[in-house]
C-alpha positions as protocol buffer text, in pm:
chain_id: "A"
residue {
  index: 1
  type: UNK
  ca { x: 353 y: -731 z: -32 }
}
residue {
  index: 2
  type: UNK
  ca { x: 235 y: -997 z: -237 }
}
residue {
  index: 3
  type: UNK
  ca { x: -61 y: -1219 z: -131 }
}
residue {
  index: 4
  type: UNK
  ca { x: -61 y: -1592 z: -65 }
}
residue {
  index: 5
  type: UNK
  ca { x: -209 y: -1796 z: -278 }
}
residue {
  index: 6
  type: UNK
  ca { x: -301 y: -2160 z: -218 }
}
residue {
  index: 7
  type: UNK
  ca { x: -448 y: -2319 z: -588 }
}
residue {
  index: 8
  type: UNK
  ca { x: -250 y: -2625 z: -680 }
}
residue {
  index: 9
  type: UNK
  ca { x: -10 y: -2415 z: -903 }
}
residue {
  index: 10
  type: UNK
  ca { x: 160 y: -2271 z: -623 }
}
residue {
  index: 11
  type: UNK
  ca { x: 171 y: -2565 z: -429 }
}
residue {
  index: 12
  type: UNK
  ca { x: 334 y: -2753 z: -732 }
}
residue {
  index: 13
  type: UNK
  ca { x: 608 y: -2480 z: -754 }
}
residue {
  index: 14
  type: UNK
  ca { x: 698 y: -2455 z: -379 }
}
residue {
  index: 15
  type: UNK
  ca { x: 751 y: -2858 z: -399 }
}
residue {
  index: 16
  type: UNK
  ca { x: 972 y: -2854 z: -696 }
}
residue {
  index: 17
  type: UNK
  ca { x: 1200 y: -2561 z: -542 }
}
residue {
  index: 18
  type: UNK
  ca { x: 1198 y: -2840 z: -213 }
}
residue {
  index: 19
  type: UNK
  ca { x: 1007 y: -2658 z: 1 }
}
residue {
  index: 20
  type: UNK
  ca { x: 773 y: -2841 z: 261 }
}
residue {
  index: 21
  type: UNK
  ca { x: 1016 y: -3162 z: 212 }
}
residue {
  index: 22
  type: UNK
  ca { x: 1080 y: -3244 z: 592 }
}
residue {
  index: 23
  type: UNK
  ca { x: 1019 y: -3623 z: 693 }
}
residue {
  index: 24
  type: UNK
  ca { x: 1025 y: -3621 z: 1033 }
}
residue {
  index: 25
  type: UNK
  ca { x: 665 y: -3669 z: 1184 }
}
residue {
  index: 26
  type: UNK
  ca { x: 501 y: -3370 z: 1441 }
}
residue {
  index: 27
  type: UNK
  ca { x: 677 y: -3380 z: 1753 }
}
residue {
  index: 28
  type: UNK
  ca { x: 268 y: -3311 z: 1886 }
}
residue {
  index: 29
  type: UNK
  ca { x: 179 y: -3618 z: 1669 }
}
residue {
  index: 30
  type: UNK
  ca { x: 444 y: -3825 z: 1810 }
}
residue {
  index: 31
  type: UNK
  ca { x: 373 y: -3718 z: 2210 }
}
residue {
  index: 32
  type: UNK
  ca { x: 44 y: -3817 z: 2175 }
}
residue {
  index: 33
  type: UNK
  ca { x: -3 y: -4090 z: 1976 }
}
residue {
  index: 34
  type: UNK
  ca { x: 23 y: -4384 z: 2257 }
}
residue {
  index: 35
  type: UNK
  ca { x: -299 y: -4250 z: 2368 }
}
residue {
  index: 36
  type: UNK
  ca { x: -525 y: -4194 z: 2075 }
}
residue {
  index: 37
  type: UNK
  ca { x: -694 y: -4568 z: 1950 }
}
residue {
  index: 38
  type: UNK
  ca { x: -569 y: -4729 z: 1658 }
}
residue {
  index: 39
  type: UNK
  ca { x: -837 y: -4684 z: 1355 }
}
residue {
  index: 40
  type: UNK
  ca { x: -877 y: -4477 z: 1094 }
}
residue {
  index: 41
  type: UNK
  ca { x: -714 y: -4157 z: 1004 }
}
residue {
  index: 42
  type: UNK
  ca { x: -769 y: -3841 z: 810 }
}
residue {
  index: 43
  type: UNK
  ca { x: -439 y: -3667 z: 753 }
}
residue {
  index: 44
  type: UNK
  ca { x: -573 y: -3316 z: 594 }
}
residue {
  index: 45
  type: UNK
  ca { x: -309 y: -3094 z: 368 }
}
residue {
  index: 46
  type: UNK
  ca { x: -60 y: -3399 z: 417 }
}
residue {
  index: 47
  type: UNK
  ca { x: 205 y: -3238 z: 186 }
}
residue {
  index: 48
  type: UNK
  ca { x: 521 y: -3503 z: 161 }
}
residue {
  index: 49
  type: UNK
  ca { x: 380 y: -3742 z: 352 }
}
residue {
  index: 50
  type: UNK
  ca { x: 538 y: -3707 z: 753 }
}
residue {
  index: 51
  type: UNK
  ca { x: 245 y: -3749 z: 908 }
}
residue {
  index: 52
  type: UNK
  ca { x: 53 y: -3981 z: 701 }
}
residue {
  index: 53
  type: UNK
  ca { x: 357 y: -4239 z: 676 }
}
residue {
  index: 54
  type: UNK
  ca { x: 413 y: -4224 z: 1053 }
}
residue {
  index: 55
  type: UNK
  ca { x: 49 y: -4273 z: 1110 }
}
residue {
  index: 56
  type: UNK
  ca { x: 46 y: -4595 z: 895 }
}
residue {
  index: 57
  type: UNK
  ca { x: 354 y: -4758 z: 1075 }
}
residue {
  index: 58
  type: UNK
  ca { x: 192 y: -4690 z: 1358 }
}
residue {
  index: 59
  type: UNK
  ca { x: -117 y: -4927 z: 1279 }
}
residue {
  index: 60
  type: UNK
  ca { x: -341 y: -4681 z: 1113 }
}
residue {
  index: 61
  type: UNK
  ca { x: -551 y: -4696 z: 819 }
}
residue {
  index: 62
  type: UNK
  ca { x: -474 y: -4358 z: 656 }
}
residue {
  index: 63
  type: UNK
  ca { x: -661 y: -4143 z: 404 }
}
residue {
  index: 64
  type: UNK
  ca { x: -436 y: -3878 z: 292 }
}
residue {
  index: 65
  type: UNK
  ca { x: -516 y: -3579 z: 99 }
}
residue {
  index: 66
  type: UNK
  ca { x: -351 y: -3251 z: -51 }
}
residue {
  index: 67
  type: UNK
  ca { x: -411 y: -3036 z: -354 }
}
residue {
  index: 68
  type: UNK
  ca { x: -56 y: -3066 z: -454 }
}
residue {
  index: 69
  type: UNK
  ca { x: 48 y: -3354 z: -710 }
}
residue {
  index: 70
  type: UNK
  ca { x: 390 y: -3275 z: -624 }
}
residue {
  index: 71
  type: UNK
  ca { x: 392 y: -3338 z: -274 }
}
residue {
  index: 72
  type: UNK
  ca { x: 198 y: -3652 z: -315 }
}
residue {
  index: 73
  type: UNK
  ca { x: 436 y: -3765 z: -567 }
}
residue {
  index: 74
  type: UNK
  ca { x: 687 y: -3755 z: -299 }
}
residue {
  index: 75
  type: UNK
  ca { x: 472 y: -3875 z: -14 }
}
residue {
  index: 76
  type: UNK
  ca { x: 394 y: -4205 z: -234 }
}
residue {
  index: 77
  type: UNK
  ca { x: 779 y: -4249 z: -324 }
}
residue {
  index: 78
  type: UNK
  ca { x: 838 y: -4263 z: 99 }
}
residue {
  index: 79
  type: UNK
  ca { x: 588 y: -4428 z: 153 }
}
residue {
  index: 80
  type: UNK
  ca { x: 723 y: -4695 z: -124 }
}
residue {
  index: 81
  type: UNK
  ca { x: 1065 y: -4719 z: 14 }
}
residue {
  index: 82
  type: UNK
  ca { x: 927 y: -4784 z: 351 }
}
residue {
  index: 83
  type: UNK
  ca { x: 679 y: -5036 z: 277 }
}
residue {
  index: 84
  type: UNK
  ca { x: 361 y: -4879 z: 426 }
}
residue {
  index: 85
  type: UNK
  ca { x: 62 y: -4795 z: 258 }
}
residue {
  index: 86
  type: UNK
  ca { x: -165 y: -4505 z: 286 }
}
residue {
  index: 87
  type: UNK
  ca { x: -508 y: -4404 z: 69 }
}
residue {
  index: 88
  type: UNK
  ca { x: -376 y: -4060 z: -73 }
}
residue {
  index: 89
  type: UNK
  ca { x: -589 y: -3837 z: -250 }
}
residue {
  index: 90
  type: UNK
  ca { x: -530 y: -3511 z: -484 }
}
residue {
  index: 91
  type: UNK
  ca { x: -783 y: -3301 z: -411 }
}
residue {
  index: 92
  type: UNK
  ca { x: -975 y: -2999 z: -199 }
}
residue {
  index: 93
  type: UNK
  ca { x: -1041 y: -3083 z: 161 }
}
residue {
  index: 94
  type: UNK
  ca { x: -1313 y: -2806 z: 134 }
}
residue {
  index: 95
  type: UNK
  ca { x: -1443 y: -3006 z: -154 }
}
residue {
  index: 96
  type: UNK
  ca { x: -1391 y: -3372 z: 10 }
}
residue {
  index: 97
  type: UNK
  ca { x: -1696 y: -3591 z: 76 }
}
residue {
  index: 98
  type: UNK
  ca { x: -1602 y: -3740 z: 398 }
}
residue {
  index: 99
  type: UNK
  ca { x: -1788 y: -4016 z: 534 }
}
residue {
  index: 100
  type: UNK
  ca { x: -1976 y: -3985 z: 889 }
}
residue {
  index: 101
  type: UNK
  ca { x: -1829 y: -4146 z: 1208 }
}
residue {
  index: 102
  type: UNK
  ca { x: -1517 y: -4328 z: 979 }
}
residue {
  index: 103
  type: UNK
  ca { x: -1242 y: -4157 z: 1156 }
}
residue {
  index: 104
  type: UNK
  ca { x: -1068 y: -4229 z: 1509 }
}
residue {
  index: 105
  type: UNK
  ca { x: -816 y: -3932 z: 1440 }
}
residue {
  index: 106
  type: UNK
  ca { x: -815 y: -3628 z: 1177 }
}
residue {
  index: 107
  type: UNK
  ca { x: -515 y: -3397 z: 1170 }
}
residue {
  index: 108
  type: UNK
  ca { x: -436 y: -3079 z: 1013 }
}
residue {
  index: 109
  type: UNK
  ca { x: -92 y: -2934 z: 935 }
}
residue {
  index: 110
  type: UNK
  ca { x: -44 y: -2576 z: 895 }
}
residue {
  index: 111
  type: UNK
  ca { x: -427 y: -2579 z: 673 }
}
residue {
  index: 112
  type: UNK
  ca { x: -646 y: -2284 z: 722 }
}
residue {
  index: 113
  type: UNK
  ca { x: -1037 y: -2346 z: 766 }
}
residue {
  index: 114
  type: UNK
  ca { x: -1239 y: -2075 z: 908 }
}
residue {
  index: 115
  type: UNK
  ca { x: -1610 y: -2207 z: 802 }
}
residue {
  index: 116
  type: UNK
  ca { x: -1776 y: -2339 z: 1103 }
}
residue {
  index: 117
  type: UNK
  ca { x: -1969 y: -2580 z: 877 }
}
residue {
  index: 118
  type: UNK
  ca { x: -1671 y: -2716 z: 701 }
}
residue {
  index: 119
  type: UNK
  ca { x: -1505 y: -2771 z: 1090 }
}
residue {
  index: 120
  type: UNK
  ca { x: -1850 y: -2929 z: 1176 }
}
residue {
  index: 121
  type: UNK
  ca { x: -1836 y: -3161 z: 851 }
}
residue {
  index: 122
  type: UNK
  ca { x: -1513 y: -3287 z: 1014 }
}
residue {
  index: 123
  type: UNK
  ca { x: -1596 y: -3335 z: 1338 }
}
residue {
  index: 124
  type: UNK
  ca { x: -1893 y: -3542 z: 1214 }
}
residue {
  index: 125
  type: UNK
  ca { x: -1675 y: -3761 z: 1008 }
}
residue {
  index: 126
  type: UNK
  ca { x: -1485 y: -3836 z: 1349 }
}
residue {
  index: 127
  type: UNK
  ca { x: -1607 y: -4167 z: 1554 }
}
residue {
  index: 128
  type: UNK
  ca { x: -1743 y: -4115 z: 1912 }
}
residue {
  index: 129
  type: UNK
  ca { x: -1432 y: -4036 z: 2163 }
}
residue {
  index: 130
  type: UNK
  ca { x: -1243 y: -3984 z: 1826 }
}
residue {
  index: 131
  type: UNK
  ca { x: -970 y: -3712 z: 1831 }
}
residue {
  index: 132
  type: UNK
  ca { x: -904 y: -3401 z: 1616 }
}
residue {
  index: 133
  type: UNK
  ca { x: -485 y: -3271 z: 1598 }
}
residue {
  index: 134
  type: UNK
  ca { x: -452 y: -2930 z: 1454 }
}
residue {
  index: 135
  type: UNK
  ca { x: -133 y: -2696 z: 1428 }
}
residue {
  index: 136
  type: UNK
  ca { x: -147 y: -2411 z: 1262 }
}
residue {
  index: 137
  type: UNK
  ca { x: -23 y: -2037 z: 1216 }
}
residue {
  index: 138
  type: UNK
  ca { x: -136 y: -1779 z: 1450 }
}
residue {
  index: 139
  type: UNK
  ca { x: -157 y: -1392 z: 1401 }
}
residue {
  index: 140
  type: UNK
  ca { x: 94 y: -1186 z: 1636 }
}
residue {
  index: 141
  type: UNK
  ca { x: 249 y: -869 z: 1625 }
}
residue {
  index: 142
  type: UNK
  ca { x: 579 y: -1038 z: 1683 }
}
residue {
  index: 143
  type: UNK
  ca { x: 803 y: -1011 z: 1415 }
}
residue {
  index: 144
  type: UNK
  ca { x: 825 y: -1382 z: 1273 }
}
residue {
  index: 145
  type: UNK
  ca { x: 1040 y: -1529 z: 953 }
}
residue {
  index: 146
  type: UNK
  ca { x: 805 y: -1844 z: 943 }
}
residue {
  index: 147
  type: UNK
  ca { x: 449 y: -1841 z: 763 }
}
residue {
  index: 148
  type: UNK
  ca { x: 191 y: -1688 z: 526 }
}
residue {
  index: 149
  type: UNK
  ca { x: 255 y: -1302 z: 493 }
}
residue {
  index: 150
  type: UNK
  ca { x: -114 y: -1306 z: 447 }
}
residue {
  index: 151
  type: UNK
  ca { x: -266 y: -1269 z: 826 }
}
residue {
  index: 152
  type: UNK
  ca { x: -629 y: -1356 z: 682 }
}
residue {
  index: 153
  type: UNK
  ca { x: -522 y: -1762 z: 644 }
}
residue {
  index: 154
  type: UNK
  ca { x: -401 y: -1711 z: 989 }
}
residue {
  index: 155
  type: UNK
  ca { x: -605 y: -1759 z: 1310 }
}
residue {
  index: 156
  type: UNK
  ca { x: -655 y: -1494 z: 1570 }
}
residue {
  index: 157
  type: UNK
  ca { x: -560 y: -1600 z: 1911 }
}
residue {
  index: 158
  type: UNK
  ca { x: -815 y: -1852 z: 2109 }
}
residue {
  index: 159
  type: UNK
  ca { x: -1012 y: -1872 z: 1747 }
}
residue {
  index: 160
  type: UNK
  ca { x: -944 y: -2253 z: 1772 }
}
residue {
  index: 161
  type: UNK
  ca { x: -1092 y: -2280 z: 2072 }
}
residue {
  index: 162
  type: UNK
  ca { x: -1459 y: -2151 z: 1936 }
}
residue {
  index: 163
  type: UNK
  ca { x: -1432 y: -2308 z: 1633 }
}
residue {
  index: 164
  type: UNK
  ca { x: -1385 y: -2651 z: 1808 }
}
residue {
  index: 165
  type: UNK
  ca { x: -1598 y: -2567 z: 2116 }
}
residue {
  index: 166
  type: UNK
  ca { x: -1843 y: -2890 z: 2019 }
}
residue {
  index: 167
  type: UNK
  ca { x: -1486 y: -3091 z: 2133 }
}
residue {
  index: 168
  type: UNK
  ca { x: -1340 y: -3139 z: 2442 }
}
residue {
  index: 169
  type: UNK
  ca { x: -995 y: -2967 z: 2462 }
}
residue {
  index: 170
  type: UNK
  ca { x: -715 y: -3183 z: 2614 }
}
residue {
  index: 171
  type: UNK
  ca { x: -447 y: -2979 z: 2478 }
}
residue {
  index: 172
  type: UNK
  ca { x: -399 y: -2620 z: 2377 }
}
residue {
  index: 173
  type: UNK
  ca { x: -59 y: -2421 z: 2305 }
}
residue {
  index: 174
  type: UNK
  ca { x: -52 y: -2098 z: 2116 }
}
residue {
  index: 175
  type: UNK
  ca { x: 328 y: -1964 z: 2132 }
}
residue {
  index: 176
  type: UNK
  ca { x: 655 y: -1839 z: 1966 }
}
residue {
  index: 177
  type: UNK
  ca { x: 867 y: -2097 z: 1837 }
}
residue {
  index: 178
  type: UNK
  ca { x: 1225 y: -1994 z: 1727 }
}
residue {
  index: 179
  type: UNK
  ca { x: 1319 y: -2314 z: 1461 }
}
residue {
  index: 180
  type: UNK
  ca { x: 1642 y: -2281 z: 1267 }
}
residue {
  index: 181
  type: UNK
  ca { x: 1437 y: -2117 z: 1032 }
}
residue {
  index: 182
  type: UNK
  ca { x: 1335 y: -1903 z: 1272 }
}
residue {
  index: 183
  type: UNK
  ca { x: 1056 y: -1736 z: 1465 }
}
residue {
  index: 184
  type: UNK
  ca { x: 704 y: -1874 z: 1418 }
}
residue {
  index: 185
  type: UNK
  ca { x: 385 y: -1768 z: 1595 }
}
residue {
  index: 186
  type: UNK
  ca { x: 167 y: -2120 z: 1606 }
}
residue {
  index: 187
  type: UNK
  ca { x: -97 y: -2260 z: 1755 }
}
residue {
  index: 188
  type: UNK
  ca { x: -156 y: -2638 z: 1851 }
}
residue {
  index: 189
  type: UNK
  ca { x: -451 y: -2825 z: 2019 }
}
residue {
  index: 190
  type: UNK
  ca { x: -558 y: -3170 z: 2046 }
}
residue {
  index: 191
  type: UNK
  ca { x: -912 y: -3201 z: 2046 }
}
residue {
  index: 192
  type: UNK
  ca { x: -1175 y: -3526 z: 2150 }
}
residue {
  index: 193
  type: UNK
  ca { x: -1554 y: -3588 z: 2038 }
}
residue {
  index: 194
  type: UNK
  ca { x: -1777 y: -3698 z: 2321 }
}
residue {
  index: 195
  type: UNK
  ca { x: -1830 y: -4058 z: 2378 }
}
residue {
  index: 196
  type: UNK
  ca { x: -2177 y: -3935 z: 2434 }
}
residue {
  index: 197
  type: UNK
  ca { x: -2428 y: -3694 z: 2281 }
}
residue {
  index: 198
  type: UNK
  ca { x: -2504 y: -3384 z: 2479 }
}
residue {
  index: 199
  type: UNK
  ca { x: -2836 y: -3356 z: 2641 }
}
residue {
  index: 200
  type: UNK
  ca { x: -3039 y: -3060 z: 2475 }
}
């Protein structure tokens, strides 16, 4: 079995074979959003755009970033034909200079970081009570049709959890989701930075 491989190259080709192409924002995105402030927002490995363009008819000011030129190509030809404008950026998120305390919401679709001091870099670039979103692929030993076929860019079960214990969890799934793709083995958790500092 053939590794995954994530450089921009294989993005590229997925995008042009119309892979990744869905418009429709997260269902998770959409049942929370009422309650997460209008700001700024981060939308990390944004592919085609669904997330970013919902966010920004919503009222947000949205960075978006991926290291596929394809998929932004599409994302900015949505966003065009729907009038809404977003910041996107071609690039690493590993390699992104975020600023500190800019954002009131940073998601994450389906994006793979296990460093604790790239999660920390994030959570420092979120404002005080601002909100982390992250869905991504879990390992299982359910057969699945849906994800990477390499288990290291997936997360082991409650690995979210400690790798976001400096937030306060208001929402954690890990499950089996049959799509009419079929089976997928995900993880999902919505995630808030203290209003406060911590006492040492």
């Amino acid at each position: 079995m053939e590794k995954d491989k994530f450089d921009e190259s294989h993005w590229n080709e997925k995008y042009k074979k119309g892979r990744h192409r869905r418009e429709d924002p997260s269902p998770f995105l959409v049942k929370w959003i009422e309650k997460i402030p209008k700001g700024n927002a981060l939308d990390i490995a944004c592919g085609a755009g669904r997330n970013s363009i919902y966010l920004a008819e919503q009222g947000y000011n949205v960075d978006a970033i991926d290291i596929s030129t394809e998929a932004l190509k599409i994302a900015k030809e949505r966003a065009n034909k729907k009038n809404v404008e977003v910041n996107w950026i071609h690039g690493d998120i590993l390699k992104l200079q975020t600023e500190p305390k800019k954002y009131n919401l940073i998601t994450l679709s389906y994006f793979h970081i296990k460093e604790k001091q790239q999660i920390n870099k994030l959570i420092n670039s979120l404002k005080k009570g601002g909100y982390i979103m992250w869905e991504s692929h879990i390992k299982t030993n359910t057969n699945i049709d849906i994800g990477p076929e390499n288990n290291e860019v997936r997360y082991k079960r409650g690995q979210l959890l400690k790798l976001l214990n400096k937030l306060t969890i208001i929402e954690y799934i890990e499950r089996i989701e049959e799509t009419i793709q079929g089976k997928r083995a995900i993880v999902k958790t919505l995630a808030k930075k203290p209003n406060q500092t911590k006492p040492k």
